[in-house]
LOFIZA-142522 format. One record per residue: residue in one letter; y, z, x of N, C-alpha, C in turn. Coordinates in pm, whole numbers. Each point is the difference from the previous one (the first is absolute). Layout:
! LOFIZA-142522
SITE;sevo;n_y;n_z;n_x;ca_y;ca_z;ca_x;c_y;c_z;c_x
SITE;A;Y;Z;X;Y;Z;X;Y;Z;X
...
! end
This chain:
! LOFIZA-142522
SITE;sevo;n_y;n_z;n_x;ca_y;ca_z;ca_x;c_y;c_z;c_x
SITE;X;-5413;-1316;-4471;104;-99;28;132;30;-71
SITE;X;0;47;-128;105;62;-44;57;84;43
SITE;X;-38;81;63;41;119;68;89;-14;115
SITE;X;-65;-110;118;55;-63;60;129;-44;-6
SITE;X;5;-73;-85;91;-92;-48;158;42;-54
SITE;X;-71;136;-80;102;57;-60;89;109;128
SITE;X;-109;-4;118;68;82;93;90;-128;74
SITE;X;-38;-122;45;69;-72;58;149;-10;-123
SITE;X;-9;14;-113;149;-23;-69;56;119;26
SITE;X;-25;112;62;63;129;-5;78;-40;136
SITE;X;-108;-35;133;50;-12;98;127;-88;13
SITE;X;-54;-118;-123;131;-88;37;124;-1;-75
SITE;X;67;139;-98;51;34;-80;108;29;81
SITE;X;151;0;-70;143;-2;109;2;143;-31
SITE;X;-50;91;-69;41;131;-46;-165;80;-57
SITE;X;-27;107;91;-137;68;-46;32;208;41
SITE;X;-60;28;-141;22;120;-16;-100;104;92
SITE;X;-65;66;69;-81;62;25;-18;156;-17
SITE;X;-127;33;-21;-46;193;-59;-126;9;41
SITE;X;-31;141;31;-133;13;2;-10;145;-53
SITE;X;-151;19;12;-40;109;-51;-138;24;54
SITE;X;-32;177;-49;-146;-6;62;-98;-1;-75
SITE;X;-125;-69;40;-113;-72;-87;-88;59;36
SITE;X;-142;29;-65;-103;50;81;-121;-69;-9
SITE;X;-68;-46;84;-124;-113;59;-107;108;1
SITE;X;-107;5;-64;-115;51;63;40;165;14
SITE;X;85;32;-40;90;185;-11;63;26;134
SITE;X;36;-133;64;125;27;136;96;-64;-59
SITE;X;119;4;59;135;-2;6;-11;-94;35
SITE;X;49;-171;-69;57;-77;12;152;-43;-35
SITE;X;36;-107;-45;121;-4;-28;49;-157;-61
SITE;X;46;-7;-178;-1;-88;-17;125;-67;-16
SITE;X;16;-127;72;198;-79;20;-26;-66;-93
SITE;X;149;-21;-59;53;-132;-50;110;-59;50
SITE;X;-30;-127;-51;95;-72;86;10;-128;-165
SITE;X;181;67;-54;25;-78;-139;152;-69;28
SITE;X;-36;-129;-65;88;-61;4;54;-34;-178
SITE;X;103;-42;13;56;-36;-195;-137;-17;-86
SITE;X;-102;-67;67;-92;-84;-97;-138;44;109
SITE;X;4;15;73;-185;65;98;-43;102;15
SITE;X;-82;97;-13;-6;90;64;-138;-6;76
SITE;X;-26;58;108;-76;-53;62;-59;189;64
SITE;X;-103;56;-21;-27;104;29;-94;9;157
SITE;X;-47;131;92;-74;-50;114;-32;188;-30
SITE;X;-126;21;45;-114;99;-5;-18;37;167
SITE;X;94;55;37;-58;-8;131;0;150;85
SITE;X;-67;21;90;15;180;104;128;58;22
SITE;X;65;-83;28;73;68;71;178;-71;-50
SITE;X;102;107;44;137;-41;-84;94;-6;175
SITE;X;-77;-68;32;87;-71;103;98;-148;-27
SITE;X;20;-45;142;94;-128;1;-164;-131;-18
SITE;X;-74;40;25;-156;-137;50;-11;-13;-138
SITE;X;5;149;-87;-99;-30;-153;111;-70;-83
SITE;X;153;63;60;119;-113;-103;-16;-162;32
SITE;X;-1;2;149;2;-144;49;-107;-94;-23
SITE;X;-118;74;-77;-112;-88;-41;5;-9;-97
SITE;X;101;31;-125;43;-32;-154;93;-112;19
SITE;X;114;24;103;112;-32;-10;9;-155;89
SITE;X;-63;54;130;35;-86;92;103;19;79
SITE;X;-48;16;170;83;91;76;127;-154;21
SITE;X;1;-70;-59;126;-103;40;61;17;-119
SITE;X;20;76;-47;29;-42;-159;180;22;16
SITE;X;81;-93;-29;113;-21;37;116;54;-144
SITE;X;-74;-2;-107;115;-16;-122;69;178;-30
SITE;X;45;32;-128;46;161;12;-93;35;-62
SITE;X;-22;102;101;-89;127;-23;63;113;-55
SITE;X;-60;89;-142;60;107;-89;-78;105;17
SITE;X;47;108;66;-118;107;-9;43;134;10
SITE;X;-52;152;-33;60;81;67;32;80;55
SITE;X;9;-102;108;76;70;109;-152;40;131
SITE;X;-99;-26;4;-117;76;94;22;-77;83
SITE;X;-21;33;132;26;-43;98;-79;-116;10
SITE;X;-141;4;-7;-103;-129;38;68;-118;-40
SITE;X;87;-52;-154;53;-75;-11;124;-64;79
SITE;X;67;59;113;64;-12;46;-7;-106;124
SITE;X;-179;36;-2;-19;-126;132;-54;-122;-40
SITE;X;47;-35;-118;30;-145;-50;118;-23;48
SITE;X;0;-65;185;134;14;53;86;-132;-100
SITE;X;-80;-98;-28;63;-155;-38;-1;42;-132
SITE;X;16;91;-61;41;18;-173;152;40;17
SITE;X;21;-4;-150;171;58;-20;-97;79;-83
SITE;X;105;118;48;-42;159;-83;125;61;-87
SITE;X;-73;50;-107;75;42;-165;-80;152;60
SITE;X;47;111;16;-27;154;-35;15;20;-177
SITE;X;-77;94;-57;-24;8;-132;120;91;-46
SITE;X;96;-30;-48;103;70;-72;-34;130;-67
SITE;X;-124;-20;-55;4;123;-76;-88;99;84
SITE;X;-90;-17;36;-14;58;80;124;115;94
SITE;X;101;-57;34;104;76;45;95;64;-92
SITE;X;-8;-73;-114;54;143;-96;-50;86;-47
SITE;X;-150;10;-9;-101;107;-55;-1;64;130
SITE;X;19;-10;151;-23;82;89;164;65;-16
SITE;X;76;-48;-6;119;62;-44;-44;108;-95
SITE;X;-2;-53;-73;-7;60;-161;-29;150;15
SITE;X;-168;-18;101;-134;108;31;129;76;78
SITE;X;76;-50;80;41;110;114;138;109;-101
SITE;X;65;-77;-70;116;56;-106;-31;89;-64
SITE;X;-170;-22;-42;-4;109;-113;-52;191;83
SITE;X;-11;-38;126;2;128;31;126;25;129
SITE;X;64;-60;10;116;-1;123;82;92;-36
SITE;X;66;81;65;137;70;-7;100;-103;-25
SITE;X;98;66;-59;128;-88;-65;39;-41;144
SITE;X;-5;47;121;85;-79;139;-75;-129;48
SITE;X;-163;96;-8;-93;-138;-28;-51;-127;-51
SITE;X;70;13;-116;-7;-79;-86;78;-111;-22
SITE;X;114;2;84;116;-71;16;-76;-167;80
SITE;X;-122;9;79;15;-114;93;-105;-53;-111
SITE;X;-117;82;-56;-76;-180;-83;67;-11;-90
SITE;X;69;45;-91;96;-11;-89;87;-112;38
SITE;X;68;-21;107;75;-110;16;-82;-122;55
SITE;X;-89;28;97;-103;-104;-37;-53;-49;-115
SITE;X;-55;63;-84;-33;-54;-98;111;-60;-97
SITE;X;107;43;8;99;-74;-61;4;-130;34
SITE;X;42;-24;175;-13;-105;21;-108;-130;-8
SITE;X;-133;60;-21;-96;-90;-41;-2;-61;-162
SITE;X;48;107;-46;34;-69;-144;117;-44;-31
SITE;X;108;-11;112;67;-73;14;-29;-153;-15
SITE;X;-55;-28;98;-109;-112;40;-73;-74;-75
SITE;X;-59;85;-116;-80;-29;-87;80;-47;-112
SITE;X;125;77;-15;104;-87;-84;77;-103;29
SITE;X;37;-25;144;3;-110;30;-26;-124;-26
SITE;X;-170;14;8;-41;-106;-30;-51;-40;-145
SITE;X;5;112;-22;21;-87;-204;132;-45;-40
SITE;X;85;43;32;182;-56;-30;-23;-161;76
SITE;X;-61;1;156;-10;-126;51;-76;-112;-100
SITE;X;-134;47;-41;-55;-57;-66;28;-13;-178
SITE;X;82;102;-13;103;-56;-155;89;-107;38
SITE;X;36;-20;120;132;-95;-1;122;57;19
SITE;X;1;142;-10;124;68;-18;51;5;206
SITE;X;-117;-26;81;60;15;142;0;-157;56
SITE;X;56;-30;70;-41;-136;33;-48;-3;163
SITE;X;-93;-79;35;-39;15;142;34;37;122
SITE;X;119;-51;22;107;72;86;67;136;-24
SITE;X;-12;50;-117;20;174;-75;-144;27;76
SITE;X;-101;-12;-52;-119;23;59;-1;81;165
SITE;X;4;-108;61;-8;-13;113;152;80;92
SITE;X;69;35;-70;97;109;50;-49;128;-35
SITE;X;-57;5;-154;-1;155;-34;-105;10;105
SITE;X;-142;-73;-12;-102;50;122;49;81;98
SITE;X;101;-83;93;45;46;92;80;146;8
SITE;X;64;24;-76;33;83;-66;-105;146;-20
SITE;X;-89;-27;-46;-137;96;-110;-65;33;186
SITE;X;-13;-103;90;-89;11;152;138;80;25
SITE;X;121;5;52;108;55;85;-13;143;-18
SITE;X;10;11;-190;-5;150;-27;-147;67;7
SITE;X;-108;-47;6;-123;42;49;-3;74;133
SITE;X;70;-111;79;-3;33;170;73;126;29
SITE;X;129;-30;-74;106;139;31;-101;150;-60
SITE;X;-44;-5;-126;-109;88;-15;-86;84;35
SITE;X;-50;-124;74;-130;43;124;41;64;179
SITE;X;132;-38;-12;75;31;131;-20;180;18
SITE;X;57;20;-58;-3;171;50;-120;75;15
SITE;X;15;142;27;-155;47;-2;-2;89;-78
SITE;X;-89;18;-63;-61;108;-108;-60;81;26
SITE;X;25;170;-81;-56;112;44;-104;-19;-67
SITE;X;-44;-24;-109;-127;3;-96;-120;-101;100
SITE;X;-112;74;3;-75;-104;45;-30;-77;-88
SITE;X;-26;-12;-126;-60;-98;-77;136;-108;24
SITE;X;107;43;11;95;-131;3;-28;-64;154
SITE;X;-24;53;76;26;-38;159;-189;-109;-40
SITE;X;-60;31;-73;-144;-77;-14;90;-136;-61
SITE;X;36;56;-73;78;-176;-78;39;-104;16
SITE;X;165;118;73;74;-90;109;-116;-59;131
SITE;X;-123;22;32;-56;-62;68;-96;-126;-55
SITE;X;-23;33;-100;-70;-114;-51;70;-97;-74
SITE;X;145;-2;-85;69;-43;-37;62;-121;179
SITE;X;32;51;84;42;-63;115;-99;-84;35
SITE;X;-170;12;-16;-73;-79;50;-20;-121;-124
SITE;X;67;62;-127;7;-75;-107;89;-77;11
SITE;X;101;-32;59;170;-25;-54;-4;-147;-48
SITE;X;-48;-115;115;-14;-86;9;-85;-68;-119
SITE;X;-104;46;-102;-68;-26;-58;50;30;-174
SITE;X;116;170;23;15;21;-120;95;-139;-92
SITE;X;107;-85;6;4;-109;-55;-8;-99;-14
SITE;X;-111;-44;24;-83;-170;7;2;-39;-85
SITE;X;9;78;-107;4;-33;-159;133;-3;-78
SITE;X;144;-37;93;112;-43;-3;13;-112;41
SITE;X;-93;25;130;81;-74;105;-134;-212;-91
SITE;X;-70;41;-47;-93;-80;-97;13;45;-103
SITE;X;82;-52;-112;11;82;-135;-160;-64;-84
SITE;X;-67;-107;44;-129;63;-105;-135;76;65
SITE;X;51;55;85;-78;103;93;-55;91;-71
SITE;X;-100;83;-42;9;107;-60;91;128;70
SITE;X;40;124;-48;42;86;83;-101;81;-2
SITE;X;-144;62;-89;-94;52;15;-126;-22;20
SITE;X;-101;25;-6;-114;-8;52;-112;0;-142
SITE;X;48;-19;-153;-17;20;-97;-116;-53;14
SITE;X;5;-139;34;-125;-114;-49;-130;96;65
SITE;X;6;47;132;-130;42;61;-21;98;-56
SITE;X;32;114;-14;20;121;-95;-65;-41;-127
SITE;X;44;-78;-125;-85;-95;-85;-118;43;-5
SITE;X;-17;-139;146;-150;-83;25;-97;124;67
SITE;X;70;123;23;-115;104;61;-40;91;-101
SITE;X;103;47;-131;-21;69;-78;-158;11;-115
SITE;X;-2;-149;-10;-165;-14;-65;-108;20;44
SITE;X;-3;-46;156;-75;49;90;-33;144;1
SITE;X;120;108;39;-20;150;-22;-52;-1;-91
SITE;X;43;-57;-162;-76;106;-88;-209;-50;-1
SITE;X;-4;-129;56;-100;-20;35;-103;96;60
SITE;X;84;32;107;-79;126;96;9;79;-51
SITE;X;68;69;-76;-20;83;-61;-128;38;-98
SITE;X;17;-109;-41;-166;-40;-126;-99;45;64
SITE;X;-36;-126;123;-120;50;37;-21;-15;134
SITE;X;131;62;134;-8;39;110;17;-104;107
SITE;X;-20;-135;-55;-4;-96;95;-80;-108;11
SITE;X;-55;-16;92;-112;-100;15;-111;122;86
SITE;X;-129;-78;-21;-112;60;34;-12;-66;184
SITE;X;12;-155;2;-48;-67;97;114;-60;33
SITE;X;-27;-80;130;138;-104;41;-15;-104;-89
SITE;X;-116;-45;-51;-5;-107;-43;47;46;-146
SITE;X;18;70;-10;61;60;-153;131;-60;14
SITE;X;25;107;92;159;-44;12;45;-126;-31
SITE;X;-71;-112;138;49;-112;-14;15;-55;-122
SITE;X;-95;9;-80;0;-17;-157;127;25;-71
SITE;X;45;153;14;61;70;-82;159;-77;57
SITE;X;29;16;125;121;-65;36;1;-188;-53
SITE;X;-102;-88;28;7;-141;-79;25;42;-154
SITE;X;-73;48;-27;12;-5;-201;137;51;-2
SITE;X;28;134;53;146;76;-40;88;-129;44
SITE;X;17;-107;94;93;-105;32;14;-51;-73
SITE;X;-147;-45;-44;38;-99;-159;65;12;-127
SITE;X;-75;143;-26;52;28;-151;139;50;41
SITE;X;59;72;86;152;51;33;97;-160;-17
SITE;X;-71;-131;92;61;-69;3;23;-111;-116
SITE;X;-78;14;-113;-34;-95;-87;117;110;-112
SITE;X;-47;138;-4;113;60;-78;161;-19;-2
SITE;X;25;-7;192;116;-60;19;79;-101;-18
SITE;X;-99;-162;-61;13;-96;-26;-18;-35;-141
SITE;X;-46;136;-40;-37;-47;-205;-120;-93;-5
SITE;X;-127;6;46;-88;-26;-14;-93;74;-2
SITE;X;-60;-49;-147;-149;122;4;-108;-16;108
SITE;X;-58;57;38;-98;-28;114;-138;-53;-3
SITE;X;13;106;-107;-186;-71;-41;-44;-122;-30
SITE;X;92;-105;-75;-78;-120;3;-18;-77;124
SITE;X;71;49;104;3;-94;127;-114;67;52
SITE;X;-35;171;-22;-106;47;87;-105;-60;-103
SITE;X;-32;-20;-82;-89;-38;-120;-86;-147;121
SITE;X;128;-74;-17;-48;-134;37;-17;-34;177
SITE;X;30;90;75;-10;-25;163;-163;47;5
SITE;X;-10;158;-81;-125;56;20;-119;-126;-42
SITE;X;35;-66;-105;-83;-125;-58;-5;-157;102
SITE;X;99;12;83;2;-93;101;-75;-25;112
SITE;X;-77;-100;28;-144;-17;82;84;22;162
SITE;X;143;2;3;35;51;152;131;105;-49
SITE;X;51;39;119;127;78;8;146;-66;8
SITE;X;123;-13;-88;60;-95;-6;140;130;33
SITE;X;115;-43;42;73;70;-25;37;44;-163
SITE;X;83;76;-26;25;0;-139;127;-37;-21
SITE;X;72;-62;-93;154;-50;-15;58;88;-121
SITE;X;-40;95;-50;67;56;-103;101;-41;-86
SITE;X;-114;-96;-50;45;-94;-130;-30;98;-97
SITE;X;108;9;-70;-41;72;-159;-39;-105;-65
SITE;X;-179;85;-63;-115;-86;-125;66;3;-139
SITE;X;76;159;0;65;11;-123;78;110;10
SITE;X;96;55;-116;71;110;18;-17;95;83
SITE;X;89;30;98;-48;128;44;4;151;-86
SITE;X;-87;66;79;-45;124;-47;33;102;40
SITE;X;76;9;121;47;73;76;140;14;11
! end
Protein backbone atom coordinates (compact mmCIF):
# COMPACT_ATOMS: atom_id res chain seq x y z
CA UNK A 1 0.00 0.00 0.00
CA UNK A 2 2.87 2.23 0.46
CA UNK A 3 4.18 1.70 -2.61
CA UNK A 4 1.07 2.51 -4.16
CA UNK A 5 0.56 5.46 -2.61
CA UNK A 6 3.83 6.88 -2.90
CA UNK A 7 3.37 6.25 -6.73
CA UNK A 8 -0.06 8.03 -6.76
CA UNK A 9 2.01 11.31 -5.11
CA UNK A 10 4.50 11.02 -7.98
CA UNK A 11 1.66 10.87 -10.47
CA UNK A 12 0.05 13.76 -8.92
CA UNK A 13 3.26 15.96 -8.58
CA UNK A 14 3.32 19.48 -10.85
CA UNK A 15 7.07 18.60 -11.65
CA UNK A 16 8.71 14.77 -11.95
CA UNK A 17 12.21 13.89 -12.92
CA UNK A 18 12.59 10.59 -14.90
CA UNK A 19 15.94 7.85 -15.62
CA UNK A 20 16.38 4.52 -16.21
CA UNK A 21 18.80 1.99 -16.35
CA UNK A 22 19.51 -1.67 -16.99
CA UNK A 23 18.63 -4.24 -14.26
CA UNK A 24 18.95 -7.86 -14.42
CA UNK A 25 15.91 -10.37 -13.31
CA UNK A 26 16.74 -13.95 -13.21
CA UNK A 27 20.30 -12.96 -15.62
CA UNK A 28 17.99 -11.15 -18.49
CA UNK A 29 17.97 -7.68 -19.24
CA UNK A 30 15.52 -5.77 -17.52
CA UNK A 31 15.37 -2.23 -16.76
CA UNK A 32 15.03 -0.20 -13.67
CA UNK A 33 12.88 3.66 -13.81
CA UNK A 34 12.59 6.28 -11.57
CA UNK A 35 10.29 8.54 -11.38
CA UNK A 36 11.62 11.55 -8.45
CA UNK A 37 10.05 14.27 -7.40
CA UNK A 38 11.59 17.19 -4.60
CA UNK A 39 10.48 14.73 -1.80
CA UNK A 40 9.35 10.91 -3.72
CA UNK A 41 11.07 8.74 -5.40
CA UNK A 42 9.27 6.08 -6.62
CA UNK A 43 11.34 3.17 -8.50
CA UNK A 44 9.59 0.30 -11.21
CA UNK A 45 11.60 -3.17 -12.13
CA UNK A 46 10.30 -3.78 -15.27
CA UNK A 47 11.36 -5.73 -19.21
CA UNK A 48 11.36 -3.54 -21.19
CA UNK A 49 12.44 0.56 -21.70
CA UNK A 50 9.60 1.46 -23.68
CA UNK A 51 6.66 4.20 -23.50
CA UNK A 52 3.96 1.05 -21.55
CA UNK A 53 6.89 0.36 -18.82
CA UNK A 54 7.23 4.52 -18.33
CA UNK A 55 3.43 4.89 -18.46
CA UNK A 56 2.94 2.24 -15.76
CA UNK A 57 5.30 4.28 -13.19
CA UNK A 58 4.14 7.46 -14.38
CA UNK A 59 0.78 7.31 -15.77
CA UNK A 60 0.05 7.73 -19.43
CA UNK A 61 -2.20 11.07 -18.44
CA UNK A 62 0.28 12.48 -16.48
CA UNK A 63 -0.06 16.24 -17.28
CA UNK A 64 2.66 18.22 -15.00
CA UNK A 65 6.68 18.90 -16.32
CA UNK A 66 8.40 16.18 -17.26
CA UNK A 67 12.63 16.35 -16.85
CA UNK A 68 14.53 13.90 -18.71
CA UNK A 69 17.24 13.26 -21.18
CA UNK A 70 16.18 13.78 -23.93
CA UNK A 71 15.01 9.68 -25.12
CA UNK A 72 12.51 9.69 -27.21
CA UNK A 73 9.90 7.27 -25.27
CA UNK A 74 9.46 10.26 -22.96
CA UNK A 75 8.28 12.34 -25.51
CA UNK A 76 4.93 10.55 -25.85
CA UNK A 77 3.80 11.98 -22.65
CA UNK A 78 1.87 14.11 -25.26
CA UNK A 79 -0.10 16.14 -22.10
CA UNK A 80 3.35 16.82 -20.18
CA UNK A 81 5.48 20.05 -20.50
CA UNK A 82 8.96 18.88 -21.38
CA UNK A 83 12.48 20.22 -19.75
CA UNK A 84 15.45 18.39 -22.14
CA UNK A 85 18.47 17.81 -19.65
CA UNK A 86 20.94 20.72 -19.99
CA UNK A 87 23.75 18.92 -19.22
CA UNK A 88 23.40 16.38 -20.98
CA UNK A 89 23.90 18.82 -24.04
CA UNK A 90 26.95 20.25 -22.80
CA UNK A 91 28.80 17.00 -22.12
CA UNK A 92 27.68 15.97 -25.75
CA UNK A 93 29.20 19.23 -26.73
CA UNK A 94 31.99 18.94 -24.59
CA UNK A 95 32.55 14.88 -26.05
CA UNK A 96 32.36 16.38 -29.66
CA UNK A 97 35.15 19.58 -28.90
CA UNK A 98 37.56 17.49 -27.51
CA UNK A 99 38.28 15.72 -30.73
CA UNK A 100 36.87 18.29 -33.51
CA UNK A 101 39.07 20.24 -35.85
CA UNK A 102 39.42 23.92 -34.97
CA UNK A 103 36.61 24.61 -38.12
CA UNK A 104 34.72 21.95 -36.31
CA UNK A 105 34.71 23.03 -33.31
CA UNK A 106 33.25 26.33 -33.88
CA UNK A 107 29.34 24.98 -33.86
CA UNK A 108 29.21 23.00 -30.19
CA UNK A 109 31.32 25.56 -28.87
CA UNK A 110 28.76 28.17 -29.52
CA UNK A 111 26.12 25.97 -28.55
CA UNK A 112 27.37 25.23 -25.57
CA UNK A 113 27.98 28.73 -24.85
CA UNK A 114 24.61 29.41 -25.36
CA UNK A 115 23.28 26.81 -22.95
CA UNK A 116 25.30 28.20 -20.29
CA UNK A 117 24.13 31.16 -21.22
CA UNK A 118 20.80 29.99 -20.05
CA UNK A 119 22.02 28.48 -17.12
CA UNK A 120 23.24 31.91 -16.07
CA UNK A 121 20.32 33.37 -16.75
CA UNK A 122 18.57 31.83 -14.50
CA UNK A 123 20.61 32.24 -11.41
CA UNK A 124 20.94 36.23 -12.00
CA UNK A 125 16.86 35.71 -12.42
CA UNK A 126 16.74 33.89 -9.34
CA UNK A 127 19.36 36.37 -7.41
CA UNK A 128 17.03 39.19 -8.23
CA UNK A 129 19.55 40.76 -10.32
CA UNK A 130 16.94 40.03 -13.67
CA UNK A 131 13.46 40.84 -13.23
CA UNK A 132 10.66 38.79 -15.01
CA UNK A 133 10.12 40.71 -17.91
CA UNK A 134 14.36 40.72 -18.37
CA UNK A 135 13.66 37.05 -18.15
CA UNK A 136 11.33 36.58 -20.59
CA UNK A 137 13.12 38.81 -23.31
CA UNK A 138 16.58 37.34 -22.77
CA UNK A 139 14.72 33.73 -23.36
CA UNK A 140 13.65 34.99 -26.41
CA UNK A 141 16.71 36.15 -27.25
CA UNK A 142 18.98 32.68 -26.02
CA UNK A 143 15.75 30.59 -28.58
CA UNK A 144 16.41 33.39 -31.71
CA UNK A 145 20.20 32.82 -31.46
CA UNK A 146 19.80 28.97 -31.16
CA UNK A 147 17.59 28.98 -34.34
CA UNK A 148 19.97 31.22 -36.41
CA UNK A 149 22.66 28.48 -35.32
CA UNK A 150 20.92 25.59 -36.38
CA UNK A 151 19.95 27.28 -39.77
CA UNK A 152 22.89 26.52 -41.95
CA UNK A 153 24.38 23.24 -42.90
CA UNK A 154 27.35 21.59 -41.64
CA UNK A 155 30.16 19.70 -43.23
CA UNK A 156 31.07 17.66 -40.05
CA UNK A 157 28.71 14.90 -39.60
CA UNK A 158 28.80 14.81 -35.96
CA UNK A 159 27.50 18.51 -36.21
CA UNK A 160 24.76 17.78 -38.94
CA UNK A 161 23.73 14.72 -35.94
CA UNK A 162 23.25 17.72 -33.49
CA UNK A 163 21.86 20.24 -35.48
CA UNK A 164 19.30 17.38 -35.89
CA UNK A 165 18.61 16.52 -32.58
CA UNK A 166 19.04 19.92 -31.12
CA UNK A 167 15.94 20.98 -33.80
CA UNK A 168 13.85 18.08 -32.51
CA UNK A 169 14.99 19.55 -29.13
CA UNK A 170 14.33 23.31 -29.61
CA UNK A 171 11.03 23.57 -28.14
CA UNK A 172 11.94 21.72 -24.92
CA UNK A 173 15.56 23.23 -24.51
CA UNK A 174 14.04 26.36 -22.22
CA UNK A 175 11.18 25.33 -20.07
CA UNK A 176 13.33 26.01 -17.38
CA UNK A 177 13.15 29.91 -18.18
CA UNK A 178 10.23 29.94 -19.51
CA UNK A 179 9.22 28.23 -15.41
CA UNK A 180 12.03 29.58 -13.37
CA UNK A 181 11.54 26.76 -10.58
CA UNK A 182 11.73 24.17 -13.28
CA UNK A 183 14.77 22.26 -12.99
CA UNK A 184 17.08 22.75 -16.15
CA UNK A 185 18.60 19.11 -15.58
CA UNK A 186 17.69 15.80 -15.06
CA UNK A 187 19.91 15.66 -11.73
CA UNK A 188 17.15 14.32 -9.37
CA UNK A 189 16.73 10.98 -11.65
CA UNK A 190 20.39 10.58 -12.22
CA UNK A 191 20.55 10.74 -8.10
CA UNK A 192 17.74 8.29 -7.60
CA UNK A 193 19.43 5.70 -10.26
CA UNK A 194 22.97 5.99 -9.05
CA UNK A 195 22.43 3.68 -5.76
CA UNK A 196 20.63 1.38 -7.62
CA UNK A 197 23.81 0.83 -10.11
CA UNK A 198 26.09 0.44 -7.42
CA UNK A 199 23.54 -2.09 -6.13
CA UNK A 200 23.86 -4.17 -9.29
CA UNK A 201 26.88 -3.99 -9.21
CA UNK A 202 27.19 -5.86 -5.70
CA UNK A 203 25.25 -8.55 -6.54
CA UNK A 204 23.83 -8.43 -10.29
CA UNK A 205 20.30 -7.77 -9.62
CA UNK A 206 17.47 -9.65 -8.62
CA UNK A 207 17.22 -13.43 -8.90
CA UNK A 208 13.19 -13.51 -9.45
CA UNK A 209 10.36 -11.01 -10.42
CA UNK A 210 9.23 -11.26 -7.20
CA UNK A 211 12.63 -10.08 -6.08
CA UNK A 212 12.39 -7.31 -7.96
CA UNK A 213 9.09 -6.24 -6.89
CA UNK A 214 10.62 -6.23 -3.48
CA UNK A 215 13.74 -4.52 -4.41
CA UNK A 216 11.87 -1.60 -6.38
CA UNK A 217 9.05 -1.11 -3.03
CA UNK A 218 11.94 -1.08 -0.36
CA UNK A 219 14.38 1.09 -2.78
CA UNK A 220 10.95 3.66 -2.89
CA UNK A 221 10.91 3.77 0.62
CA UNK A 222 14.22 4.13 1.91
CA UNK A 223 15.14 6.68 -1.32
CA UNK A 224 11.94 8.42 -0.27
CA UNK A 225 12.17 8.63 3.53
CA UNK A 226 16.02 9.78 2.86
CA UNK A 227 14.52 12.55 0.77
CA UNK A 228 12.29 13.68 3.55
CA UNK A 229 14.86 13.20 6.60
CA UNK A 230 13.33 10.31 7.99
CA UNK A 231 14.94 7.27 9.25
CA UNK A 232 13.13 4.33 7.91
CA UNK A 233 13.44 1.68 10.13
CA UNK A 234 11.25 2.57 12.90
CA UNK A 235 8.26 2.88 10.58
CA UNK A 236 9.47 -0.55 8.89
CA UNK A 237 10.02 -1.85 12.60
CA UNK A 238 6.36 -1.11 13.41
CA UNK A 239 4.15 -1.84 9.96
CA UNK A 240 6.13 -5.31 9.89
CA UNK A 241 4.60 -5.64 13.71
CA UNK A 242 1.15 -4.51 12.44
CA UNK A 243 -1.71 -7.25 12.34
CA UNK A 244 -2.62 -5.51 8.65
CA UNK A 245 -0.89 -3.36 5.92
CA UNK A 246 -1.29 0.38 6.55
CA UNK A 247 0.11 2.95 4.34
CA UNK A 248 3.22 4.51 5.84
CA UNK A 249 3.29 8.47 6.61
CA UNK A 250 6.93 9.02 7.24
CA UNK A 251 6.73 10.42 10.48
CA UNK A 252 10.13 10.78 11.98
CA UNK A 253 10.31 8.35 15.55
CA UNK A 254 13.54 10.23 16.07
CA UNK A 255 16.58 11.89 14.56
CA UNK A 256 17.28 11.03 11.34
CA UNK A 257 20.14 8.92 10.32
CA UNK A 258 20.41 9.49 7.00
Amino acid sequence: PTYQDLRRQVRASASVTMDESGWKVGGWLWWLWAAVTDDTTVYGIMPGRGYDEAARLLGADFHGFLVHDGWSVYYKFTTAFHQTCTRHLINRCNGMLESASPAAAVFPDNVKAILLKGLDLRDRHLEGEVSDHGLASATGRLEADMARLLAPSYRSEQSRRLVKHLNHEFEYLFTYLKCPVLEATNYRGEQAIRPAVVARKVWGGSRTTNGAHTQEVLASVFRTSHQRGVDPLPNLAALLRAPKPYVLKFHSLHPARC
